[in-house]
N, C-alpha and C positions, 0 to 999 in steps of 0.2 A: 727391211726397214726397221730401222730402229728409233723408239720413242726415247725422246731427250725430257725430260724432267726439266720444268720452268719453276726455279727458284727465285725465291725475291727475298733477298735482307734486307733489313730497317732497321738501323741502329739508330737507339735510344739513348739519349743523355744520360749520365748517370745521376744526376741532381734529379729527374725524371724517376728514375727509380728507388731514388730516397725518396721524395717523397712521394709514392704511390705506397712507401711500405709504410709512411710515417702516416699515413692516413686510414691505412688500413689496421695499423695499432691504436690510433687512436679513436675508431671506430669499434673497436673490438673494448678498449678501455671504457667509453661509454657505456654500451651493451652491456658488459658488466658491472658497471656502476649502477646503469638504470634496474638489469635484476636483481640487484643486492638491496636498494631502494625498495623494490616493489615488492621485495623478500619482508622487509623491516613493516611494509605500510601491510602487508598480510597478518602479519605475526600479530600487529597490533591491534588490527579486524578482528580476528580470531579473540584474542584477550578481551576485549571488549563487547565479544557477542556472551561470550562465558559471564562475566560481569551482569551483561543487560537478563539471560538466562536466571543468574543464580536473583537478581533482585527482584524477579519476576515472580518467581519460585516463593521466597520470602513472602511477596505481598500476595501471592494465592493463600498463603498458608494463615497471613494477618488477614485476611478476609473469608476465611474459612472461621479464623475462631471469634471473630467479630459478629458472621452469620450465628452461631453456637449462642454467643450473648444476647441476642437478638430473639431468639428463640425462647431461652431465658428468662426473659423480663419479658415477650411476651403471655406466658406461660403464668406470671405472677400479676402482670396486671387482670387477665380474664380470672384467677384464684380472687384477687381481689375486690373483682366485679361480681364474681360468684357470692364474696361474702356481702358485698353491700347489699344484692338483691336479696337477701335472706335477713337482713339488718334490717332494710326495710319491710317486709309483709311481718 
């Protein structure tokens, strides 16, 4: 006994297979648009965290030497409190 193979063909429009490929390009063209986009919206994340870093940076270093002047003038007001108390007795 011999086993017979049960074939079945489906023929497909061809307007059907245009556009299965024209959807399939143009889903492939999206995809690539959306990660070029999301390429572009990183790059700019990235620059902008550099930016928010380096201004951050800056204002530790204005508030370090602010701290320093701070220091300073208090340093001259107590000398100056030193001399009043001795002005006066």
């Amino acid at each position: 006994m011999e086993q017979q193979r049960l074939t079945v063909r489906y023929e497909v429009p061809i307007t059907w297979l245009i556009g299965g490929f024209g959807v399939v390009a143009s889903s492939l063209f999206y995809a690539g648009w959306q990660a070029s986009d999301l390429k572009t919206q990183l790059e700019s994340a990235v620059r902008l965290g550099k930016e928010v870093m380096q201004t951050q940076q800056a204002m530790s270093k204005e508030l370090m030497e602010l701290k320093v002047k701070d220091q300073i003038i208090d340093a001259k007001i107590v000398q100056i409190e030193q001399r009043l108390v001795k002005v006066e007795k």
